[in-house]
C-alpha positions as CSV (number, residue, x, y, z in Angstrom):
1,X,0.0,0.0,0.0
2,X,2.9,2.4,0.9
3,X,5.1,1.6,-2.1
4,X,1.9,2.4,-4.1
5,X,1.0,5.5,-2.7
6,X,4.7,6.8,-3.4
7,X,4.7,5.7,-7.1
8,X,1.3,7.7,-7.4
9,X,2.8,10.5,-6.0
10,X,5.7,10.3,-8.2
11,X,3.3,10.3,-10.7
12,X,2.1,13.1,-9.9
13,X,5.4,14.8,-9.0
14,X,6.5,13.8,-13.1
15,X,3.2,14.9,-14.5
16,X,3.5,18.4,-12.4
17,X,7.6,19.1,-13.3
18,X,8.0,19.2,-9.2
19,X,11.6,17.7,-8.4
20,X,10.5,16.7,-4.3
21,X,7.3,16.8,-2.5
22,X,7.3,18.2,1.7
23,X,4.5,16.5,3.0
24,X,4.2,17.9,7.0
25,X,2.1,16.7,9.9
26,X,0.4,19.1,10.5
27,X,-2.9,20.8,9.6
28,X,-4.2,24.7,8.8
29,X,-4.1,25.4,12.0
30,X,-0.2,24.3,12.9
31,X,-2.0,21.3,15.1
32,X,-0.2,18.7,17.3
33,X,-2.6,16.4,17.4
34,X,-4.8,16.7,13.9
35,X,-8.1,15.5,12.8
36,X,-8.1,12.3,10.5
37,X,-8.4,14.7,7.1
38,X,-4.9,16.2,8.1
39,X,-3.2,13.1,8.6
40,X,-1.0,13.5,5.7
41,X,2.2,11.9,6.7
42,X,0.6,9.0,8.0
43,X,-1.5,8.6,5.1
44,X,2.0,8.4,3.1
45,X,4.1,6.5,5.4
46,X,1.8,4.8,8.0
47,X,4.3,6.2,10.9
48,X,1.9,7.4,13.2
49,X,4.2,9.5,15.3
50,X,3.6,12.9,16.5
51,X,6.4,14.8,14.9
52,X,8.0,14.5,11.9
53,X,8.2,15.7,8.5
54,X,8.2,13.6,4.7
55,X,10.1,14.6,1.9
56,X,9.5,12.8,-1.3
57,X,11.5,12.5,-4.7
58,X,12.1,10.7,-7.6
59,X,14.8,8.3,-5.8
60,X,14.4,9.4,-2.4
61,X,11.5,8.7,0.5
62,X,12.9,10.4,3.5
63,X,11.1,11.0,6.9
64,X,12.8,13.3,9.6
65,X,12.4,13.2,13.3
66,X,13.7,13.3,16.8
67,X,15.0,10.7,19.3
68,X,11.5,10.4,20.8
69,X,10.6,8.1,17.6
70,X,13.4,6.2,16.5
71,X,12.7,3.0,17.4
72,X,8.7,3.3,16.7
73,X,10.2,4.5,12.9
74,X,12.2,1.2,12.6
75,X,9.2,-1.3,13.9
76,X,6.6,0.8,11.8
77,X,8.1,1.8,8.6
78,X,10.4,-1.7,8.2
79,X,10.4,-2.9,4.5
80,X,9.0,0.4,3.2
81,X,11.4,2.5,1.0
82,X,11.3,5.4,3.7
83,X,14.8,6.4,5.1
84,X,15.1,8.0,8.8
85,X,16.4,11.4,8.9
86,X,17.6,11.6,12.6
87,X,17.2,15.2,14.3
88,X,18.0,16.6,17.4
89,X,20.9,14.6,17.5
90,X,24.7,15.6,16.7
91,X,25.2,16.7,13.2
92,X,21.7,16.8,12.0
93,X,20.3,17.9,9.4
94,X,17.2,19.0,8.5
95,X,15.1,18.4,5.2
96,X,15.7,22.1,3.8
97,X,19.6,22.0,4.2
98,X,19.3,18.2,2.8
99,X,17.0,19.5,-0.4
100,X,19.8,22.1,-1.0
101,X,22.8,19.5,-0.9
102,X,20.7,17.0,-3.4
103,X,18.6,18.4,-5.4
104,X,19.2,19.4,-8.5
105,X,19.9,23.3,-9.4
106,X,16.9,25.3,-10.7
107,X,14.6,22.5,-8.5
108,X,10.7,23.3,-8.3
109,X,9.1,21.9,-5.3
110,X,5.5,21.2,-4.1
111,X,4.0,22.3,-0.9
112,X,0.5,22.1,0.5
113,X,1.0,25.6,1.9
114,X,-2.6,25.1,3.5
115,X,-0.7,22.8,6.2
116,X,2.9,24.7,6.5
117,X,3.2,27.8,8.5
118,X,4.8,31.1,7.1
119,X,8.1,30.4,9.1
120,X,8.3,27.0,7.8
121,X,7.6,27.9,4.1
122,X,10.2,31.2,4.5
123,X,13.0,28.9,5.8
124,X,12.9,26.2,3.0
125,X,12.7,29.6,0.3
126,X,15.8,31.0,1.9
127,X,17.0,27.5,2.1
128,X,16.7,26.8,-1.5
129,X,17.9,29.8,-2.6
130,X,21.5,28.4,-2.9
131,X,20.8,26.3,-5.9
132,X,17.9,28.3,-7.3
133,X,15.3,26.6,-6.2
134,X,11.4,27.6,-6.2
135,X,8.3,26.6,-4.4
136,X,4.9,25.4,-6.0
137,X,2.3,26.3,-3.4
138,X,-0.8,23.6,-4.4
139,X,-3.3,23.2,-1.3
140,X,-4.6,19.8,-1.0
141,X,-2.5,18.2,-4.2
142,X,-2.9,15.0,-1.9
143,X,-6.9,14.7,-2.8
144,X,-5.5,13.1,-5.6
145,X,-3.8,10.6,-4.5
146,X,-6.9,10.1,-1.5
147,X,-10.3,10.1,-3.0
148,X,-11.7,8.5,-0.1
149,X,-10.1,11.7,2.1
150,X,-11.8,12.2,5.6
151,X,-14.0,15.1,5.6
152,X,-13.5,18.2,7.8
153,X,-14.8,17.4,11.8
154,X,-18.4,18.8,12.6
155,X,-18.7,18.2,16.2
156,X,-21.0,21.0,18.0
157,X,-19.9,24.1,20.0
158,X,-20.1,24.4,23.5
159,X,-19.9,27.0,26.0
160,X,-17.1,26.9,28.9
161,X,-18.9,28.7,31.4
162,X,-17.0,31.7,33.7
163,X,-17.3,29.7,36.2
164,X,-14.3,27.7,34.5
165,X,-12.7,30.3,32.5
166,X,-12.8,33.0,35.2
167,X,-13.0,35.6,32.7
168,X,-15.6,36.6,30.2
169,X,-15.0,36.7,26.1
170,X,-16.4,40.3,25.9
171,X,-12.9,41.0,28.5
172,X,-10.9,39.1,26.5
173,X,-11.7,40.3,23.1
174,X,-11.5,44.0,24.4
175,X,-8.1,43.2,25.9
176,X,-7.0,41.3,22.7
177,X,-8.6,44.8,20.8
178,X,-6.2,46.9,23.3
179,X,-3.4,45.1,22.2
180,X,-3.6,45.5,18.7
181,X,-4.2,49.1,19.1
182,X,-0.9,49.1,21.1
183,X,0.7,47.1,18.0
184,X,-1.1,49.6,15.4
185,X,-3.6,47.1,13.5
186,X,-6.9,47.1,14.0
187,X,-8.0,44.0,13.5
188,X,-6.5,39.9,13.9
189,X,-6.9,37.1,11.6
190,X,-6.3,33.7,13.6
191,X,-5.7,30.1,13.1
192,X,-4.4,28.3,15.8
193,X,-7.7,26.6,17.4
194,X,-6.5,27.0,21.1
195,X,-6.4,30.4,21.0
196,X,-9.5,31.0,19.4
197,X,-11.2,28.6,22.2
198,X,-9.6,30.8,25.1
199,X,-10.8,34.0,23.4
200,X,-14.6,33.0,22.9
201,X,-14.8,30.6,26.0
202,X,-16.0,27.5,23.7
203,X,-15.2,24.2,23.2
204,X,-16.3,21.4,20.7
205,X,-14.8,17.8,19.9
206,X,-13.5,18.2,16.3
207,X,-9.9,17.0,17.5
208,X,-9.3,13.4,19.4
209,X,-8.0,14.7,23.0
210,X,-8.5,18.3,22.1
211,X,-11.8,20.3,22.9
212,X,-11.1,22.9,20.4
213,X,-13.0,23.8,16.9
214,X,-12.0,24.1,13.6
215,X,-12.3,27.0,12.3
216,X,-10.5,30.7,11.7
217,X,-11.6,33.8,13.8
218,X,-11.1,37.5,12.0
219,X,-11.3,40.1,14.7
220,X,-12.4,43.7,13.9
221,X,-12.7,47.0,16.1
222,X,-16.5,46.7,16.9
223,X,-17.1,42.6,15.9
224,X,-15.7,39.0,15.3
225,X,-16.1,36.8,12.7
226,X,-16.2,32.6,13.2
227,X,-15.2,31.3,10.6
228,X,-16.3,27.3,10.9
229,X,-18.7,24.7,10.1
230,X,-22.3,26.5,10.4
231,X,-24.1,23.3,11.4
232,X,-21.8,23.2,14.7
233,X,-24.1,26.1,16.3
234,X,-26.9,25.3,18.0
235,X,-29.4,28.0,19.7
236,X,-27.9,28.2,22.6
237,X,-24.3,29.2,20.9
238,X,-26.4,31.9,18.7
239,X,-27.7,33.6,21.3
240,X,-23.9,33.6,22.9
241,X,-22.4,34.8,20.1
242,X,-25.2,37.5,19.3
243,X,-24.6,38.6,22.9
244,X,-20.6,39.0,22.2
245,X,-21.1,40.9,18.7
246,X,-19.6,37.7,16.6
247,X,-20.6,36.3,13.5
248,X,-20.7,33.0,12.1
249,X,-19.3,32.4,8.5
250,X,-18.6,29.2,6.7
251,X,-15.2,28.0,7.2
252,X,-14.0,27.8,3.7
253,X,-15.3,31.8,3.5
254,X,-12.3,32.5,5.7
255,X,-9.6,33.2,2.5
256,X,-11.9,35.8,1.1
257,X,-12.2,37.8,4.6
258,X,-9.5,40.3,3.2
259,X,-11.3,41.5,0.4
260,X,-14.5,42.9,3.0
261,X,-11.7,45.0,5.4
262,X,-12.2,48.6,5.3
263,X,-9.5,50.0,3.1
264,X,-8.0,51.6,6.1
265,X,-7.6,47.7,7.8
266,X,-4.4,46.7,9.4
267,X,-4.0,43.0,9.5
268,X,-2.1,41.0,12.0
269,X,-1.1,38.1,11.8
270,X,1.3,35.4,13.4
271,X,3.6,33.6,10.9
272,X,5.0,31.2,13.0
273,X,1.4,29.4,13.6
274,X,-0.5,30.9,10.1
275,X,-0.8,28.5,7.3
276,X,1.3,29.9,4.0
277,X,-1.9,29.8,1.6
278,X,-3.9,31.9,4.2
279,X,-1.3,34.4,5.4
280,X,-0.1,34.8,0.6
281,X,-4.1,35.3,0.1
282,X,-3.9,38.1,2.9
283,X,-1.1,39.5,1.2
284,X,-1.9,39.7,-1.8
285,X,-5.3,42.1,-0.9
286,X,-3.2,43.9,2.1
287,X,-0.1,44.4,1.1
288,X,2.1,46.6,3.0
289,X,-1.3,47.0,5.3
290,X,-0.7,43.0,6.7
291,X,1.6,42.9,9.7
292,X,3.5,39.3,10.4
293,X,4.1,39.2,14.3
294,X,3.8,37.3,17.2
295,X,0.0,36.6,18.4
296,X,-0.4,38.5,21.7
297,X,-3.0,35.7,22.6
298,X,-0.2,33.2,23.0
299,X,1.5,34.5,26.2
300,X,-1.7,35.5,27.8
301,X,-3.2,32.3,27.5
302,X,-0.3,30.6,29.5
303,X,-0.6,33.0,32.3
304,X,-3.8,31.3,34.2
305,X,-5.9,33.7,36.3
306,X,-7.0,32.4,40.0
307,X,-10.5,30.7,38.8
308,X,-7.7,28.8,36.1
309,X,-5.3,28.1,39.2
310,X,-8.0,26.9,41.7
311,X,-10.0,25.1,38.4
312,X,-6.5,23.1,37.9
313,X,-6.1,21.5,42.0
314,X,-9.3,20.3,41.8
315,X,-8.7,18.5,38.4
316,X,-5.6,17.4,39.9
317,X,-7.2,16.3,42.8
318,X,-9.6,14.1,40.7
319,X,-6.5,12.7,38.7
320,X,-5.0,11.9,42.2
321,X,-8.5,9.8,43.6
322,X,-8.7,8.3,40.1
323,X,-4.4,6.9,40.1
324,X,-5.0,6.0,43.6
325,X,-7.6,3.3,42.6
326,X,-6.3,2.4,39.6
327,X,-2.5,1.3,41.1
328,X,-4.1,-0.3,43.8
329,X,-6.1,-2.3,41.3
330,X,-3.3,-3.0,39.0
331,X,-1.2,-4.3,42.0
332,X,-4.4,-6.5,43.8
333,X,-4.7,-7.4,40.2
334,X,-1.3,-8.4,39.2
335,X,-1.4,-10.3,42.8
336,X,-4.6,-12.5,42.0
337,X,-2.8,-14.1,39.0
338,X,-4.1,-12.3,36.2
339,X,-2.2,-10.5,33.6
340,X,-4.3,-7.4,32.2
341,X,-2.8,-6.0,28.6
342,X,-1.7,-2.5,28.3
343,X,-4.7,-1.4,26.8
344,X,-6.9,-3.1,29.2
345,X,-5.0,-0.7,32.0
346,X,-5.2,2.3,30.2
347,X,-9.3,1.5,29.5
348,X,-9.5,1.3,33.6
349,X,-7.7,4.3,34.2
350,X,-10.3,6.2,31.3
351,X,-13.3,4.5,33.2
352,X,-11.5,5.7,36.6
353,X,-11.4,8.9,35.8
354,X,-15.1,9.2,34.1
355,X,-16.1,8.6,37.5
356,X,-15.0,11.9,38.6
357,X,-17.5,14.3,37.1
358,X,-17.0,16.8,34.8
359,X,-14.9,14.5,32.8
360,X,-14.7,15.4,29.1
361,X,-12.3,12.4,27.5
362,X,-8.8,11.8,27.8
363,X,-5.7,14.7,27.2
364,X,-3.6,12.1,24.8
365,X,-3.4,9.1,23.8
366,X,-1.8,6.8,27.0
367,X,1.1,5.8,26.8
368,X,0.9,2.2,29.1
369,X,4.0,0.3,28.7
370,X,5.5,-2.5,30.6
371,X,9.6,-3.5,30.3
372,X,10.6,-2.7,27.1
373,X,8.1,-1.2,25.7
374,X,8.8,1.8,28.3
375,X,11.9,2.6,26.3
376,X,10.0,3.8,23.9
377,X,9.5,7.2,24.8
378,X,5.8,7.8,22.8
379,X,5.3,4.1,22.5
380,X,1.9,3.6,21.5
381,X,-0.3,0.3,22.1
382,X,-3.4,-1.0,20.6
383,X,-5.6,-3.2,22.0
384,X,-4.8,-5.1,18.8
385,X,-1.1,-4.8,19.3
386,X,0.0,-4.5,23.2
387,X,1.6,-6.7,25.8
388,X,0.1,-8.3,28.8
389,X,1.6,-6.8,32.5
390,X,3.5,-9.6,34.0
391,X,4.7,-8.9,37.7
392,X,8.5,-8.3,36.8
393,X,10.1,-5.1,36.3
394,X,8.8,-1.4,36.0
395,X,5.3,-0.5,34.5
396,X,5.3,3.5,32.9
397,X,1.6,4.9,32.9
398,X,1.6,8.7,31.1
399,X,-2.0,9.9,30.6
400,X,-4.0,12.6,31.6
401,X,-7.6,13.7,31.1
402,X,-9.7,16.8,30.3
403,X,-12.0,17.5,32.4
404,X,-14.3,20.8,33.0
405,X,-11.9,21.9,35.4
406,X,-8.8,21.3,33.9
407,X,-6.2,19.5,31.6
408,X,-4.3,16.7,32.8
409,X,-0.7,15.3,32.2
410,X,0.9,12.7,34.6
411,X,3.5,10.4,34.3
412,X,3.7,7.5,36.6
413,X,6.4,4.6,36.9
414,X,5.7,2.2,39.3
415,X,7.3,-1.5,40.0
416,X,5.2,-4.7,39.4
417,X,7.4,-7.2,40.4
418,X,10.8,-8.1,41.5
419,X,13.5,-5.3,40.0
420,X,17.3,-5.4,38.8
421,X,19.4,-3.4,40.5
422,X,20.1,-1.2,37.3
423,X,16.4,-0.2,37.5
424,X,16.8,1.0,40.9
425,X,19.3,3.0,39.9
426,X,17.8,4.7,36.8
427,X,14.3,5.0,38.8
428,X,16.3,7.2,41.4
429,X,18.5,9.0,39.3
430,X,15.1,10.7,37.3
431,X,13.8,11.0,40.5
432,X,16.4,13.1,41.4
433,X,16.4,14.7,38.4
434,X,12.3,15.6,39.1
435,X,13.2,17.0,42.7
436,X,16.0,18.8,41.5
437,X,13.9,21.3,38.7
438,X,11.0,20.8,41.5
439,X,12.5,22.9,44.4
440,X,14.5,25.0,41.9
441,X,14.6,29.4,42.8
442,X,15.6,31.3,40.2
443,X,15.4,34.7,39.4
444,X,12.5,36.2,37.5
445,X,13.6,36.6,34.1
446,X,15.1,33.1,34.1
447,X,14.4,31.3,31.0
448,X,13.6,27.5,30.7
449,X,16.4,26.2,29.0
450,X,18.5,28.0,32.2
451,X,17.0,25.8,34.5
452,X,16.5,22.5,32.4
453,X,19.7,21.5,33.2
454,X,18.4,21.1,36.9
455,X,16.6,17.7,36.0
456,X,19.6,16.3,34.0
457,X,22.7,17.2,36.4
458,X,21.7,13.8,38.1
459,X,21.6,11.6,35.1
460,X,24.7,13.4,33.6
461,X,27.2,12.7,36.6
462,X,26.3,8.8,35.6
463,X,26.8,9.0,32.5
464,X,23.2,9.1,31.5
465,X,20.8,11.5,28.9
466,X,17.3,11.3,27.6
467,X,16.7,12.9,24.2
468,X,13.0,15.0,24.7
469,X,12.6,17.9,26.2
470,X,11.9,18.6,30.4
471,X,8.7,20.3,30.5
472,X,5.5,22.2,28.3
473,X,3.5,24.4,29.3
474,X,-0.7,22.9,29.2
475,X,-3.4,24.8,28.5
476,X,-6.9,25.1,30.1
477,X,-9.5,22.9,29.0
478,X,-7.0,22.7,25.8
479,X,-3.8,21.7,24.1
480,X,-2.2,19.2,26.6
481,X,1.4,20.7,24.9
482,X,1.2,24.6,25.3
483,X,3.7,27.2,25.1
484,X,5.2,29.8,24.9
485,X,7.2,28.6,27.7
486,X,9.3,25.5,27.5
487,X,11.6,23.3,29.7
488,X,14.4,21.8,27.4
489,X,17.9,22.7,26.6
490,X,16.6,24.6,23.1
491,X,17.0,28.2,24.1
492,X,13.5,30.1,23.9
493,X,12.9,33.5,23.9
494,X,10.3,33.4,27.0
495,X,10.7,34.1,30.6
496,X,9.5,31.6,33.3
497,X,6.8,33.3,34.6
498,X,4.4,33.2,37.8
499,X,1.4,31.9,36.8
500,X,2.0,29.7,34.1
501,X,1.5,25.6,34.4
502,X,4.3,23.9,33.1
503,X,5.2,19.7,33.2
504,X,8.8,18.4,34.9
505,X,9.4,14.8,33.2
506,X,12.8,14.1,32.8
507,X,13.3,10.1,31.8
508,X,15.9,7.5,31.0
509,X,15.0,4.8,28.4
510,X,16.9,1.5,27.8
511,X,16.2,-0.1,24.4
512,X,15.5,-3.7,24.8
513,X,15.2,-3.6,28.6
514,X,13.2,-0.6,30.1
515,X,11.8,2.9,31.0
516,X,11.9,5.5,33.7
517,X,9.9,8.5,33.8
518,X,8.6,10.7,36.3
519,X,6.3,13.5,35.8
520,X,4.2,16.2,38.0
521,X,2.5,19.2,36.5
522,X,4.2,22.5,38.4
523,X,2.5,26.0,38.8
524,X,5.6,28.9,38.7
525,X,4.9,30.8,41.8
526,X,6.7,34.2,43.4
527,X,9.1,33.5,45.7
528,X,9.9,36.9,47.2
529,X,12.1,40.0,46.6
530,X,15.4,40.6,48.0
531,X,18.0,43.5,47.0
532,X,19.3,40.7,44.3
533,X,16.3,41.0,42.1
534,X,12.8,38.9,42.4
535,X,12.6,35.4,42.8
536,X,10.3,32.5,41.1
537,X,9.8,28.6,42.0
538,X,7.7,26.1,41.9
539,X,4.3,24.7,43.3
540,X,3.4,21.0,42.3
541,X,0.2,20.6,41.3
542,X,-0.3,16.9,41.0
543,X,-1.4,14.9,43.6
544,X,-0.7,11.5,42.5
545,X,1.7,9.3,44.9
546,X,5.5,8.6,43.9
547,X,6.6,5.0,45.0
548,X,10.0,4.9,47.0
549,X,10.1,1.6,47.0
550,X,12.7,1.2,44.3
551,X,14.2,4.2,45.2
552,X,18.3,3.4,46.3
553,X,18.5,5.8,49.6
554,X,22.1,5.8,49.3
555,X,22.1,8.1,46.3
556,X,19.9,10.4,47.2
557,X,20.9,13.6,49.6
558,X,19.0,13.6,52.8
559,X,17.1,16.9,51.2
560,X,15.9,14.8,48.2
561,X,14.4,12.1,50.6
562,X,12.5,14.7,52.7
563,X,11.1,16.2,49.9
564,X,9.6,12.6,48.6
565,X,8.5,11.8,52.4
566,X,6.6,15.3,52.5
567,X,5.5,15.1,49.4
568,X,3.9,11.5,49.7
569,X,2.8,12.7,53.0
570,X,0.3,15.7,51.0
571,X,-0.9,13.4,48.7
572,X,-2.4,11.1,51.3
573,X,-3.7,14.2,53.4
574,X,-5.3,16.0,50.8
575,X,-6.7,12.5,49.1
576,X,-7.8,10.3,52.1
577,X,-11.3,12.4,52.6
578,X,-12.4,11.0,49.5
579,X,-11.0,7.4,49.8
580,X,-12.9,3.9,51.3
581,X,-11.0,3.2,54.9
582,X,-9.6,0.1,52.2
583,X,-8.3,2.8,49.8
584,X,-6.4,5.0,52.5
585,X,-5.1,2.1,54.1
586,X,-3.3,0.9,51.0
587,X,-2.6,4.4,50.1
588,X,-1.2,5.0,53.4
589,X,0.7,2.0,53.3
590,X,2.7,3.4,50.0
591,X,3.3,7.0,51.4
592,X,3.4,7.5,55.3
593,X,4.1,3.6,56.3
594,X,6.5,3.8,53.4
595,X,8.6,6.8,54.0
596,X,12.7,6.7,53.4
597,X,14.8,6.8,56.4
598,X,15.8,10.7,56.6
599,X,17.7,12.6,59.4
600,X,15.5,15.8,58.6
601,X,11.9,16.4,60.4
602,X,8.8,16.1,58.6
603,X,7.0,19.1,57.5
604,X,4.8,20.0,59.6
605,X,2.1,21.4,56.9
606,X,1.6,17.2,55.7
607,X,0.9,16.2,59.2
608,X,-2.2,14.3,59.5
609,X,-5.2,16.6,60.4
């Protein structure tokens, strides 16, 4: 099937003059996760990975990607004709400097610029200016080669009440108006579906994991224009929008919006996240009048408000009742005799947290993995294709849920049976690696790539590296990855800042033999202000218990053990109210019966009330 699908697109390539095809993974709306009708590079390879990028030519089927998916590439794409392009590793090289060392001079090549961003589309011109190069810019070339292509999503709109978002769309439309003002435009074309959630406080189901809406949303001085599937408004979300001065349009109407600005209109847009065929269309009417810069919507979205804050420890605090059940089931489970699949845990850990209330679906897909399949850093099961839990070894959970309150992202590694001494070691050295970024102070202006180094110092004095980044930022009710911040030794241009929500999950991963991740969700808090300058840190949200069992003692600092004892201690305080007298007894058994011998006192805040 893949061999077929490349000699189509050859094909196509001859029939066209185009010397290489870029076929991305993303959609029009520079998506992580993307709805089935975007799913080009699986639909061309079958690697269904998160990240990655195809390049096509007449001799050549290349896929690049990072260390996260090396392994998945070689079980999934074995026999094919595709080659792995390795990046994030030393001496990489990405597709646009590999296009300019092998193409041909004079080289034409097609895009889908519907599903490539401005940046994206700029750096592979620039690129291929060396040897001449152009770019054909051909929207959905693939229907071609996919008659039977999925159609857009059409899930319905929902409100997220104020009582969630803690602000209201009419504030945060005239806030988004004060900024553009500020940035002399007076009205904002966007793309990116988070952002257009957070600004009109709704919701729908048109991405898997992702309450967000297709659609584009064209703001103006005095009204807003939704630019989506009309049948995904119901009564209730006309009246909403009537009552917030925005109109509903058909979503392929959104490439003409230019031509119906005033003549005076000046556009902004955001390059990095705008598709290339939208942002060339708004050129060509605008002109000089369309302004490429960063979307103010980005930064303010990460910085929750105290209704967001609150909204996420009660999510957290579900996530925390809902993991206490399910690892005492896995282990009474495992203990009875039976051997439940991968996919059978992660369904019980859904149905677990369903019971919870407010629970939307999950945040991703889980990533349940027992042995070796835990070296596999995005290792991805089916129930068609998993492996039953057998009581040996270390068993890595990461999953997370979306719930009314919240988004979700915890990573869990917990033993199952009898463990080698080398996976005692790696389980403590991330775990020290966690604590380390967890109790960090820095000073405000400190950006993440500063600090990421905190959660690696441990692995590094051993000898030891994992290849993803630290930490993302989540969003509320939305994208599970968020930025602008980051946590990874890539140096961004963004400030920790108080306020915003960002993961720590530093990992080690053993092909062949197993994985070790630990991950809490962290809310940057103030610190205090001294004559040195003002200082940030950390408060951990999650509220999910961190076995010590396999931890060594000897290699952790008396500091690092106080902190796990105290931090075990809160998660049975704040969850044993809503536990059965069985569930706080085992729970109490793993934190407070379970504590690591420590010279340093308990803190008194996690004392039993």
């Amino acid at each position: 099937m893949i061999e077929k699908r490349l000699a189509a697109m050859r094909s196509l390539m001859k029939r066209e003059g185009w010397d290489a095809v870029v076929i991305p993974g993303s959609d029009p709306h520079s998506s992580e996760d993307v709805p089935e009708r975007w799913m080009l590079r699986q639909f061309m390879s079958g690697f269904t990975g998160s990240y990655g990028d195809i390049v096509v030519t007449h001799d050549h089927a290349g896929l690049w990607t990072d260390t996260r998916f090396f392994i998945q590439f070689s079980k999934e794409l074995a026999g094919t004709e595709y080659v792995l392009h390795k990046l994030r590793v030393p001496d990489a090289e990405s597709y646009p400097d590999w296009m300019a060392r092998t193409l041909p001079k004079g080289c034409r090549v097609g895009i889908d610029g519907s599903c490539m961003s401005v940046a994206e589309v700029e750096e592979l011109k620039e690129t291929l200016k060396s040897i001449g190069g152009t770019i054909v810019n051909r929207p959905d070339y693939i229907n071609e080669l996919w008659p039977d292509r999925p159609t857009t999503p059409n899930a319905p709109l929902f409100i997220l009440e104020e009582t969630y978002t803690g602000r209201s769309t009419a504030d945060k439309l005239r806030w988004l108006r004060q900024q553009l003002t500020a940035n002399d435009c007076t009205c904002m074309m966007l793309n990116r579906l988070d952002e257009i959630a957070w600004l009109l406080n709704i919701r729908s189901n048109d991405i898997l994991f992702t309450p967000v809406a297709i659609g584009y949303l064209l703001v103006e001085e005095s009204k807003a224009t939704l630019y989506t599937n009309l049948s995904k408004i119901g009564p209730d979300i006309e009246k909403y929008f009537h009552d917030n001065s925005i109109v509903s349009k058909p979503y392929e109407e959104a490439i003409y919006a230019f031509h119906s600005l005033p003549s005076e209109a000046r556009l902004l847009m955001d390059g990095k996240t705008m598709n290339y065929a939208m942002f060339s269309r708004g050129a060509e009417v605008l002109g000089d009048r369309l302004k490429n810069d960063k979307s103010p919507v980005i930064l303010e979205k990460a910085l929750k408000n105290d209704v967001e804050i609150a909204s996420f420890r009660t999510a957290y605090l579900k996530d925390g009742i809902a993991q206490t059940r399910f690892f005492k089931w896995l282990e009474e489970t495992l203990a009875s005799g039976q051997q439940p699949t991968e996919m059978e845990a992660a369904d019980k850990m859904a149905a677990l947290r369903r019971e919870q209330g407010n629970y939307l679906e999950e945040s991703f897909a889980p990533i349940t993995a027992i042995g070796e399949n835990a070296a596999l850093p995005h290792y991805q099961p089916t129930h068609e294709a998993c492996s039953r839990i057998v009581p040996k070894g270390l068993y890595l959970l990461d999953s997370g849920g979306q719930y009314l309150e919240g988004t979700t992202d915890i990573t869990r590694t917990v033993p199952v049976g009898p463990l080698t001494e080398l996976e005692r070691i790696d389980y403590t050295l991330v775990l020290k690696g966690m604590i380390g970024l967890t109790t960090a102070v820095f000073p405000k202006g400190t950006r993440g790539a500063n600090i990421d180094v905190l959660a690696r110092i441990p692995l590094w004095k051993a000898f030891r590296n994992f290849g993803h980044g630290t930490g993302h930022g989540v969003g509320h009710v939305l994208c599970c990855h968020e930025g602008p911040q980051d946590l990874r030794q890539n140096v961004y241009d963004q400030a920790m800042l108080a306020r915003m929500i960002t993961s720590v999950e530093p990992g080690l991963y053993r092909e062949g033999m197993h994985g070790v991740r630990h991950e809490n969700m962290l809310l940057c808090v103030e610190k205090g202000k001294t004559e040195f300058g003002e200082w940030l840190g950390f408060e951990t949200l999650t509220c999910t218990y961190i076995d010590p069992s396999p931890c060594l003692p000897e290699l952790m600092t008396e500091e690092e053990k106080a902190w796990l004892n105290n931090y075990n201690r809160s998660v049975y305080t704040r969850l044993q109210p809503w536990l059965s007298d069985c569930e706080k007894k085992w729970l109490r058994n793993k934190t407070i019966d379970n504590e690591l011998p420590v010279s340093l006192p308990a803190d008194d805040k996690w004392e039993e009330e």
